[in-house]
MIDOLUM-372643 format. One record per residue (C-alpha): x negated, y negated, z; residue number from 1. Coordinates in steps of 0.25 Angstrom, whole numbers, plus 5000, padded with zeros to 4 digits. Layout:
N
{r {X; Y; Z}; NUM}
...
***
This chain:
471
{r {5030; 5131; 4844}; 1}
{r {5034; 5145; 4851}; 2}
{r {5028; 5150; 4863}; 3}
{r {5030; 5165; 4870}; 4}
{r {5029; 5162; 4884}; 5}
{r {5024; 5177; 4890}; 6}
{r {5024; 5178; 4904}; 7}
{r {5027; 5189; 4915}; 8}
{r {5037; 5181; 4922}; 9}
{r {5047; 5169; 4920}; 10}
{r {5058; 5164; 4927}; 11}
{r {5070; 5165; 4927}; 12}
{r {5066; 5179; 4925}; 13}
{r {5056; 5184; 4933}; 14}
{r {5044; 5177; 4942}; 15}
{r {5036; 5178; 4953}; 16}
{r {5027; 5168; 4952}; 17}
{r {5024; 5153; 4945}; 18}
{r {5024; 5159; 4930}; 19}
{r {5037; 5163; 4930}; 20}
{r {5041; 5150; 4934}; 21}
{r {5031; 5143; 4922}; 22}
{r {5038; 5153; 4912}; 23}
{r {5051; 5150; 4915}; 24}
{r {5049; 5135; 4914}; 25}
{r {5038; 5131; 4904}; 26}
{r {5046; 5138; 4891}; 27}
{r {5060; 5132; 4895}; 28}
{r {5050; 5120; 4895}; 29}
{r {5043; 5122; 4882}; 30}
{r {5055; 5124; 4876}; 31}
{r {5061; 5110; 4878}; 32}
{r {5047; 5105; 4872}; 33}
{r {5053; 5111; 4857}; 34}
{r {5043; 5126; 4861}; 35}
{r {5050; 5138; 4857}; 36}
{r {5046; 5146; 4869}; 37}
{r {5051; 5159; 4874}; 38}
{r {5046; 5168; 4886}; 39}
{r {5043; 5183; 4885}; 40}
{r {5041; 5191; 4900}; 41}
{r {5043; 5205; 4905}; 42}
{r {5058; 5208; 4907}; 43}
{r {5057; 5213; 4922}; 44}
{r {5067; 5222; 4928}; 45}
{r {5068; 5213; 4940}; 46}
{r {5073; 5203; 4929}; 47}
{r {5087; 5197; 4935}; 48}
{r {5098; 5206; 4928}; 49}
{r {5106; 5192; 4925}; 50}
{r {5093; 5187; 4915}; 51}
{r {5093; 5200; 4910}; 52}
{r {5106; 5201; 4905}; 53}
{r {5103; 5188; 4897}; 54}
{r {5093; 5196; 4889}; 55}
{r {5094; 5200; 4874}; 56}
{r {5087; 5214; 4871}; 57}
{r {5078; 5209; 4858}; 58}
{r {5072; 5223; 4856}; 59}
{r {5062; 5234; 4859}; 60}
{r {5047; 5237; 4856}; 61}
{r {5037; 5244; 4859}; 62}
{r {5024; 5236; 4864}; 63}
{r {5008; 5241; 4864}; 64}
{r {5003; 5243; 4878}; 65}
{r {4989; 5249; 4875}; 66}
{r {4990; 5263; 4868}; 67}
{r {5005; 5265; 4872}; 68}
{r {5018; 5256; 4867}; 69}
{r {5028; 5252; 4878}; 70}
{r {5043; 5247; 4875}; 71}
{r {5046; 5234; 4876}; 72}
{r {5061; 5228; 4875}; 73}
{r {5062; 5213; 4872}; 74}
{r {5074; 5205; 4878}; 75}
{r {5077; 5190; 4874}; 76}
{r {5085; 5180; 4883}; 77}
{r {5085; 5164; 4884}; 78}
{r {5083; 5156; 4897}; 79}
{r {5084; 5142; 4897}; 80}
{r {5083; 5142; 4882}; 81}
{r {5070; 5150; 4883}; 82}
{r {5069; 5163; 4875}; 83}
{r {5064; 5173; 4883}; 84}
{r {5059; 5189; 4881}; 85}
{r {5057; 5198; 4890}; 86}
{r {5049; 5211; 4889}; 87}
{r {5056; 5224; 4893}; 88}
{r {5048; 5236; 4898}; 89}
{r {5055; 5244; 4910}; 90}
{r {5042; 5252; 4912}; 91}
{r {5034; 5239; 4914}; 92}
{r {5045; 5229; 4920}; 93}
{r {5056; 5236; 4927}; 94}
{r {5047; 5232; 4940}; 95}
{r {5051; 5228; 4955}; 96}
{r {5038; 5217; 4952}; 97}
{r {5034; 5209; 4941}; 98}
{r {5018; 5211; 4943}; 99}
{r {5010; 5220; 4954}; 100}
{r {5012; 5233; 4947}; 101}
{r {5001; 5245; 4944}; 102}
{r {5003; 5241; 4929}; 103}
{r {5004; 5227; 4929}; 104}
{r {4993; 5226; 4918}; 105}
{r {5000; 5237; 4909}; 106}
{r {5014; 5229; 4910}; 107}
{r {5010; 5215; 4908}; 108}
{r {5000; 5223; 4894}; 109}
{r {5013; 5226; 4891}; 110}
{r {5019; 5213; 4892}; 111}
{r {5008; 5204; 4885}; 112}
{r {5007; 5215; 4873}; 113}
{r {5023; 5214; 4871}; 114}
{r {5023; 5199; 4872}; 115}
{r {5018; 5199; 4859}; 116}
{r {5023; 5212; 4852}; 117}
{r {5037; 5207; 4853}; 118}
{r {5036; 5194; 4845}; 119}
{r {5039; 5204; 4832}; 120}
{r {5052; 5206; 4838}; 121}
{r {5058; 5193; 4844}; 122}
{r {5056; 5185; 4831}; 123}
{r {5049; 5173; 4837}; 124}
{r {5035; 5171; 4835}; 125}
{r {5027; 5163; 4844}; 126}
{r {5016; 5152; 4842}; 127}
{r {5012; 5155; 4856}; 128}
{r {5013; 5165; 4866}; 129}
{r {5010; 5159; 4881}; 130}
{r {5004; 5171; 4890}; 131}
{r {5005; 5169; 4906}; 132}
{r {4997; 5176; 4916}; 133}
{r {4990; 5188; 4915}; 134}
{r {5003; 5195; 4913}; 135}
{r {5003; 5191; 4898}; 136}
{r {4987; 5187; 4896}; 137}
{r {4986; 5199; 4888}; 138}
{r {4995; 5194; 4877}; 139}
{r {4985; 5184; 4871}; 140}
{r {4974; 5194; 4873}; 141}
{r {4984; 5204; 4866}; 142}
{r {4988; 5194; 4854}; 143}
{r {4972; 5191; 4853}; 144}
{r {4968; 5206; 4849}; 145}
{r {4982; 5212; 4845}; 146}
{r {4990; 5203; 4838}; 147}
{r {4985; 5188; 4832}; 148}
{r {4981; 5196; 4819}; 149}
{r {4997; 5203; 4818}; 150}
{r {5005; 5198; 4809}; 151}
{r {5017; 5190; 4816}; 152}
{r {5006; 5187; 4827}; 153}
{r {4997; 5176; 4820}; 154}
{r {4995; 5162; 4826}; 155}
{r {5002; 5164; 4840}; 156}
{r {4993; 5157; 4851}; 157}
{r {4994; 5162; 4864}; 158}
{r {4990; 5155; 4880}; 159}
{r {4988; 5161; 4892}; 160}
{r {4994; 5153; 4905}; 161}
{r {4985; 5158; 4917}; 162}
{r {4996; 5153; 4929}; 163}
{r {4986; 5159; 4940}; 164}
{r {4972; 5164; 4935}; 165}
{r {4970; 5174; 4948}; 166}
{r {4982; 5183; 4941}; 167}
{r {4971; 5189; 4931}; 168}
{r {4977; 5204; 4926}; 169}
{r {4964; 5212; 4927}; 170}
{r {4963; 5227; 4926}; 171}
{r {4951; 5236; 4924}; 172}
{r {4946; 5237; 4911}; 173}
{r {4950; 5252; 4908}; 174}
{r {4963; 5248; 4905}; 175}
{r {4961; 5238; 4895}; 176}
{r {4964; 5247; 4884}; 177}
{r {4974; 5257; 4889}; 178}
{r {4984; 5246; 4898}; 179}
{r {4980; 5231; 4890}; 180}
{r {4977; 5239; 4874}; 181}
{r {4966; 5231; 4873}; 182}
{r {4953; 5238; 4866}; 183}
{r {4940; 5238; 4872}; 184}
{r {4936; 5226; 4861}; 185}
{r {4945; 5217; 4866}; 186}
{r {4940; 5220; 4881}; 187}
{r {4933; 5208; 4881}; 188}
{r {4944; 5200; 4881}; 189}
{r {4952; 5203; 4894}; 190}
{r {4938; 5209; 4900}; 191}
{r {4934; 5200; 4913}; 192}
{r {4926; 5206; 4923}; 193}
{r {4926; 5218; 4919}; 194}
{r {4942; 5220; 4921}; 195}
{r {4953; 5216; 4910}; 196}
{r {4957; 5203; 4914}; 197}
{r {4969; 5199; 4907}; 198}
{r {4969; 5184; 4909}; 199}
{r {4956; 5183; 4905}; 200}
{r {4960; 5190; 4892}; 201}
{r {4971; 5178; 4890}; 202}
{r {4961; 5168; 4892}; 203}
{r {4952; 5175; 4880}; 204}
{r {4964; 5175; 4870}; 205}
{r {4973; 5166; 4873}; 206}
{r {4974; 5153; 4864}; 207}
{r {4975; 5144; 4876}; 208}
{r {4973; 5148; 4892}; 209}
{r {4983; 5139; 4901}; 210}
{r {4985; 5137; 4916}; 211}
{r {4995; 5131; 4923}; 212}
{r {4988; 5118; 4928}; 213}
{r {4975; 5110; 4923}; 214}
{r {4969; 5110; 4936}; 215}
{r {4970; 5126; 4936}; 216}
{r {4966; 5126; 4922}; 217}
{r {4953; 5120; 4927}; 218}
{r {4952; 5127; 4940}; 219}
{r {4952; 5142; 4934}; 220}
{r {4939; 5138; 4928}; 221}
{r {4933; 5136; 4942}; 222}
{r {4930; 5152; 4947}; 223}
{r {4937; 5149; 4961}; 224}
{r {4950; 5148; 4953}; 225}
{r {4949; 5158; 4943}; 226}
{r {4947; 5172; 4948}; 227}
{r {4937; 5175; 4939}; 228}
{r {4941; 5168; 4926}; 229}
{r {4933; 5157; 4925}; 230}
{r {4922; 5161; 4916}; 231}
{r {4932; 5165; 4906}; 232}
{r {4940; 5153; 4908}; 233}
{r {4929; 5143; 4907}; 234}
{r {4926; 5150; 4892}; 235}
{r {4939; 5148; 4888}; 236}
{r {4943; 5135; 4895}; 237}
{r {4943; 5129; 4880}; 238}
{r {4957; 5137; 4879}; 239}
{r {4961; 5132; 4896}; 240}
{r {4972; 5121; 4899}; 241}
{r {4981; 5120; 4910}; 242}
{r {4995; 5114; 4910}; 243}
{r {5003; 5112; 4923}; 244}
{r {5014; 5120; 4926}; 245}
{r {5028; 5113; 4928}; 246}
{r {5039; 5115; 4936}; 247}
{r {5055; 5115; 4934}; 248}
{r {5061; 5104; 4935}; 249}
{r {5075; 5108; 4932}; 250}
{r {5072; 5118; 4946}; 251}
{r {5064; 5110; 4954}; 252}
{r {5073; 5097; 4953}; 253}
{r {5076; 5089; 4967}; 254}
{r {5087; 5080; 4962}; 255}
{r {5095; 5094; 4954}; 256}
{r {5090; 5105; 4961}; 257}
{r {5103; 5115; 4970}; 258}
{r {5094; 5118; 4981}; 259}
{r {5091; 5106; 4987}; 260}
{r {5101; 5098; 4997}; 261}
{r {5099; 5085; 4992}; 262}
{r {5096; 5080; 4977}; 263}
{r {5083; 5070; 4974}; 264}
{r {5075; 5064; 4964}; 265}
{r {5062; 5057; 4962}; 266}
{r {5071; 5045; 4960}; 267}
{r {5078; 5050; 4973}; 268}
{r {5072; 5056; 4984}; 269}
{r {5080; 5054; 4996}; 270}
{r {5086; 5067; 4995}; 271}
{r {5073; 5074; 4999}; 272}
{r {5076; 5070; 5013}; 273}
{r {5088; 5076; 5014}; 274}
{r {5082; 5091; 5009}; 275}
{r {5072; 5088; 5017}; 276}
{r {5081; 5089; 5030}; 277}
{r {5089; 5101; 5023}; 278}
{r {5076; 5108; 5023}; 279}
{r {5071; 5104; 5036}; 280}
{r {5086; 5110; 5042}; 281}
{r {5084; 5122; 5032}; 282}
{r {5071; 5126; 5037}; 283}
{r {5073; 5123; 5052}; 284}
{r {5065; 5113; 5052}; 285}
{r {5066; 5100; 5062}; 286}
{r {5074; 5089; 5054}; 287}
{r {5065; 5076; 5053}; 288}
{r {5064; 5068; 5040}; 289}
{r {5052; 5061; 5043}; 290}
{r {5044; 5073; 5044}; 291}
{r {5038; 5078; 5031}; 292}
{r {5040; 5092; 5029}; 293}
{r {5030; 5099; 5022}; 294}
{r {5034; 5111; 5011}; 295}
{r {5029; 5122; 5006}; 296}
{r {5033; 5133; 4996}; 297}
{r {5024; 5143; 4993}; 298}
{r {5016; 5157; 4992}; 299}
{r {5013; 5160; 5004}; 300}
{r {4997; 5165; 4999}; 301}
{r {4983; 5160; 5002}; 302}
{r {4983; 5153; 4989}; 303}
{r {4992; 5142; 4990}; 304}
{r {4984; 5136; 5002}; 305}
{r {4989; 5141; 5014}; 306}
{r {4976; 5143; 5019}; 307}
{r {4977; 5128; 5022}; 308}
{r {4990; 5127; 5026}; 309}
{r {4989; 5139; 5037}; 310}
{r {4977; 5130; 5042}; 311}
{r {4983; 5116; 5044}; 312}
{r {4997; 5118; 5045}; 313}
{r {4999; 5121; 5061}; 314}
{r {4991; 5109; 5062}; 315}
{r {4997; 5099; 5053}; 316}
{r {5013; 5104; 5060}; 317}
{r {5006; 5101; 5074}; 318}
{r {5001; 5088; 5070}; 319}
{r {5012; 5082; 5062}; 320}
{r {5026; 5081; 5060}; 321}
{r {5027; 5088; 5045}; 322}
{r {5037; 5100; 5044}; 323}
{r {5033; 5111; 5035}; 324}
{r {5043; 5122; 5025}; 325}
{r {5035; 5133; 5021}; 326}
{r {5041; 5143; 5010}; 327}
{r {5035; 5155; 5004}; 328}
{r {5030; 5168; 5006}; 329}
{r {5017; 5177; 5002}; 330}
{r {5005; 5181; 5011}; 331}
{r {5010; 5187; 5026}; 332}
{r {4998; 5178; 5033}; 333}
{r {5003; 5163; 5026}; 334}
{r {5018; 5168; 5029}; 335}
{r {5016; 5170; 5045}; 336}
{r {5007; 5158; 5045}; 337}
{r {5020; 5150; 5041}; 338}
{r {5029; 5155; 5049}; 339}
{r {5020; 5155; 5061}; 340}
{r {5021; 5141; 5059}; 341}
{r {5035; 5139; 5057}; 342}
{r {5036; 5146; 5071}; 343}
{r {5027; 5136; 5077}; 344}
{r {5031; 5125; 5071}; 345}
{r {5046; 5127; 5071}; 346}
{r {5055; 5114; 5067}; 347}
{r {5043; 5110; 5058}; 348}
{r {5040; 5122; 5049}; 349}
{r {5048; 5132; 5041}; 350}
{r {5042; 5144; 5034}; 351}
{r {5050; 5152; 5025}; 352}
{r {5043; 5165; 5019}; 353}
{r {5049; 5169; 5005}; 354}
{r {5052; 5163; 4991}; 355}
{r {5068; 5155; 4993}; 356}
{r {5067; 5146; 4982}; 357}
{r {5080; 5138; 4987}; 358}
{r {5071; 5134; 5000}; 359}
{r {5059; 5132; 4991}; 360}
{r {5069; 5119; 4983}; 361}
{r {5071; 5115; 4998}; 362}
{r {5057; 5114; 5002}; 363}
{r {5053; 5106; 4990}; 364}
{r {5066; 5097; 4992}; 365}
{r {5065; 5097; 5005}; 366}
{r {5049; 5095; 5008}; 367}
{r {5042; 5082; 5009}; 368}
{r {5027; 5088; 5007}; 369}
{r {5025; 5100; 4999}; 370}
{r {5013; 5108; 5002}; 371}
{r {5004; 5118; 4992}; 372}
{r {4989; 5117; 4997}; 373}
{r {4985; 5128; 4986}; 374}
{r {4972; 5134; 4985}; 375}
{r {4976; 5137; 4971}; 376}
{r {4987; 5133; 4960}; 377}
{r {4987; 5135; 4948}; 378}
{r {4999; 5128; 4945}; 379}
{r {5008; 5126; 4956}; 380}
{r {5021; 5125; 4953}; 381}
{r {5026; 5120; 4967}; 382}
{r {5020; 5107; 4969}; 383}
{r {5029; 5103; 4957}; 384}
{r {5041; 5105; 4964}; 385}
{r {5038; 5098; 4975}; 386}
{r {5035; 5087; 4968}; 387}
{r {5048; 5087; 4961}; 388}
{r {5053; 5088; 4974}; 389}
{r {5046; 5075; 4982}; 390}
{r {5040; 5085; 4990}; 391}
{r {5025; 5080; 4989}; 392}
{r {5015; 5090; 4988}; 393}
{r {5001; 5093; 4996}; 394}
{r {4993; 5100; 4985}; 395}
{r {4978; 5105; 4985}; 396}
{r {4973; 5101; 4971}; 397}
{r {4972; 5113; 4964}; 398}
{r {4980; 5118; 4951}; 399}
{r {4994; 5114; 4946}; 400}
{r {4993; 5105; 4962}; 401}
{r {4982; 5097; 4958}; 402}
{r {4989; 5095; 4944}; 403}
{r {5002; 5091; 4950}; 404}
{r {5000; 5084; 4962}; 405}
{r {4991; 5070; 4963}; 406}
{r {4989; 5065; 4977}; 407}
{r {4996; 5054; 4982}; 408}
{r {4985; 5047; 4989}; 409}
{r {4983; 5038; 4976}; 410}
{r {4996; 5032; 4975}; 411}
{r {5001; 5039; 4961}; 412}
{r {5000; 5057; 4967}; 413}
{r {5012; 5065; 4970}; 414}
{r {5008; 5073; 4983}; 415}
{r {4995; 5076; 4990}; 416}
{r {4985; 5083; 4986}; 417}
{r {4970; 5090; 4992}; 418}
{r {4958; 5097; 4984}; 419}
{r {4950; 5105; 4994}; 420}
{r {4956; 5119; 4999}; 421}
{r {4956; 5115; 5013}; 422}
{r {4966; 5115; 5025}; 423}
{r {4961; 5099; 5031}; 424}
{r {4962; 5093; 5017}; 425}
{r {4977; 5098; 5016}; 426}
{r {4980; 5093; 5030}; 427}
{r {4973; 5080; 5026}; 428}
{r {4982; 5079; 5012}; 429}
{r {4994; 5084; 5019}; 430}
{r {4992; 5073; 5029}; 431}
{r {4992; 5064; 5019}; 432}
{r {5004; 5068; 5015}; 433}
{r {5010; 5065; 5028}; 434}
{r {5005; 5052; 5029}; 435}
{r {5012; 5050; 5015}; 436}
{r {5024; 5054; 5020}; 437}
{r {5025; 5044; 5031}; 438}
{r {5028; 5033; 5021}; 439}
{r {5041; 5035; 5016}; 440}
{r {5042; 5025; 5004}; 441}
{r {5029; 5032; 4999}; 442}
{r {5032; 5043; 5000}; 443}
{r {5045; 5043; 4992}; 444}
{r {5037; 5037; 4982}; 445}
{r {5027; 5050; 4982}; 446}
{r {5040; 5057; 4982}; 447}
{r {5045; 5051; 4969}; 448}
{r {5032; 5051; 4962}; 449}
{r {5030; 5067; 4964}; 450}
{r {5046; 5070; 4960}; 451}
{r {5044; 5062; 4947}; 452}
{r {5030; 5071; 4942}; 453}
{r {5034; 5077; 4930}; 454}
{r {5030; 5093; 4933}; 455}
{r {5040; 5098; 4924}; 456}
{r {5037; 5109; 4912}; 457}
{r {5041; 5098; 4901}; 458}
{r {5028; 5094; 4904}; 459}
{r {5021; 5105; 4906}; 460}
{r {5028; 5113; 4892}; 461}
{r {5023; 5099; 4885}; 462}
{r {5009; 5103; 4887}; 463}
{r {5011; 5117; 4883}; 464}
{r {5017; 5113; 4871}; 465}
{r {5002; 5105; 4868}; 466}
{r {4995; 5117; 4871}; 467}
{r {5003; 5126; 4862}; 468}
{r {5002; 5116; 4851}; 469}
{r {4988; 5116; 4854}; 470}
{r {4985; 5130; 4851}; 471}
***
């Protein structure tokens, strides 16, 4: 089995969101399970100079973007025993940002067309090619009308991944044949609502549609999830299946991991305490063990439920003796809101505005509660890691949240977990949350039980291997 793996970003490369970390993980994985899989992506120019000095100029073509050709140069490296090519083209590339550009719907053309006229020229034919995004949700759309009848082509299957269905890539239709060289009698393949809607076109040609959880997989059939999409994905549900995301577990590993004080594990946990009181001393908060310190790491954007926490959280520090770490950044409204809290409630609450990824291990390590009320999530990649940290999550049940997380309430869950979008039933789960934590013993047991869940890629790259085979 060989799959090309096509997305826009992949760590260690580039990223700025949760697919670079899914491309940077799920091949690596694939390829323990016996897949030849390799990745091809953009080669940015804000591509570290060390990585690119590890690359291997393969050669140069020109590549079809609507009635006009474009260079494309083709450079090969390894990472982690993964093959990976990257897709040169200054013109398109060489940019201070990855997305948000006047032309974003010519350069990504550009790169879902060459996805597939390079497999002449790397010698290495694949059984699959795995689109992400709408980034690349012209490839399949391309393969269907261009390429399946060319010879070298034949028999290649391809799926589109849809990591966050709101990202859509639509553009007016006037462009369709002089920006995305489709003809006026393939129109009705990426038309949507009068625009060209480039996921809508994967959905229509791709062999199999995939997100990133079964819960999201359900709810984008539902029109308050789905940005419009619905209609077509009900038609097409047939082709729909969602496989949860993991996480890595070499990274994300409390009894290994460099930025932690103290080393634990599920078999033994009493090292949590001790990162616990770093953290408090590191954040200026007031050094008591017994109170249970609540942690967050996050966007700081409406989305991920902050609505609810702006509404109950001035109450719930007044009223009880929890501490809370706050770190992220993103809209200015949710930023002041925290540090106006930290401010009043100085001892007991820490807000730090920005992305450090060295505090983020901290809190994780360091927190007894981890919060993430979302109002959506697809997939959700940061429940995972408190879990694999003891840190015991308060999630809404939505998405990759309600697939990962299972209230405790029943004896056998791994956290705590609400339904409803609303601010009094959070305040009532975490609550019971802090109840929980009054018993010591039980909640070492709850502690151990979320550290053991096997939220690892293994898992996840075994059942992507079933839904290749099943092609």
């Amino acid at each position: 089995m060989k799959v090309l793996y096509a997305a826009s970003e992949a760590l260690p490369f580039i990223a700025s969101g949760g697919l670079a970390d899914v491309a940077g993980s799920l091949p690596k994985a694939l390829r323990r399970k016996r897949v030849g899989c390799r990745v091809v992506l953009p080669l940015y120019g804000t591509i570290p100079q060390e990585l690119r000095d590890t690359m291997r100029f393969v050669t140069s073509i020109t590549v079809p973007v609507a009635w006009r050709r474009q260079y494309c140069g083709i450079f090969e490296t390894k990472y982690d025993g993964v093959t990976y090519y990257l897709l040169d083209n200054e013109y398109y590339f060489k940019r201070d940002s990855i997305y948000g550009h006047y032309d974003d719907g010519e350069r990504f053309a550009f790169f879902a067309r060459a996805v597939l006229e390079i497999l002449p020229y790397i010698g290495w034919k694949p059984d699959v090619i795995h689109c992400n995004d709408w980034q690349t949700a012209l490839t399949p759309v391309y393969y269907q009308t261009m390429y399946a009848g060319r010879e070298g082509y034949e028999d290649i299957k391809t799926v589109f991944t849809i990591h966050n269905i709101q990202y859509q890539g639509r553009y007016s239709m006037d462009i369709l044949e002089d920006v995305f060289g489709l003809s006026r009698n393939d129109a009705y393949l990426v038309e949507y609502g009068g625009d060209v809607n480039l996921v809508k076109g994967a959905i229509e040609c791709a062999h199999k549609v995939t997100t990133v959880s079964p819960t999201y997989a359900e709810e984008i059939l539902d029109p308050w999830f789905s940005y419009g999409l619905d209609p077509i994905l009900r038609e097409r549900s047939f082709k729909l299946q969602g496989i949860l995301n993991g996480i890595d577990v070499e990274l994300y590993d409390p009894e290994n991991d460099p930025l932690i004080l103290s080393p634990y594990s599920a078999q033994d946990v009493e090292g949590k305490a001790i990162n616990k009181a770093n953290l408090q001393q590191l954040l200026g908060l007031e050094q008591r063990p017994e109170a249970p310190l609540i942690g967050m790491v996050t966007r700081l954007v409406a989305h991920k439920g902050l609505d609810l926490v702006r509404a109950m959280l001035d109450d719930l520090l007044a009223t009880t003796d929890a501490q809370i770490a706050v770190l992220g950044s993103g809209e200015r409204e949710y930023e002041d809101f925290f540090r106006y809290i930290e401010g009043k409630y100085h001892g007991r609450a820490s807000a730090r505005i920005g992305f450090i990824p060295e505090l983020a291990h901290k809190i994780y390590a360091g927190c007894d509660i981890f919060l993430m009320p979302s109002k959506t999530e697809p997939c959700g990649l940061s429940q995972m890691v408190a879990l694999r940290y003891g840190a015991i999550p308060i999630v809404r049940e939505t998405g990759g949240l309600r697939d990962s997380v299972r209230d405790s309430g029943d004896g056998e869950g791994n956290g705590f977990t609400f339904r409803n979008y609303n601010a009094h039933d959070m305040n009532h789960t975490i609550h019971r949350a802090l109840l929980g934590y009054r018993d010591a013993e039980g909640w070492k047991t709850l502690m151990r039980r979320a550290m053991s869940c096997d939220n690892s890629w293994t898992r996840s790259a075994l059942e992507y291997l079933h839904m290749y085979k099943s092609l």
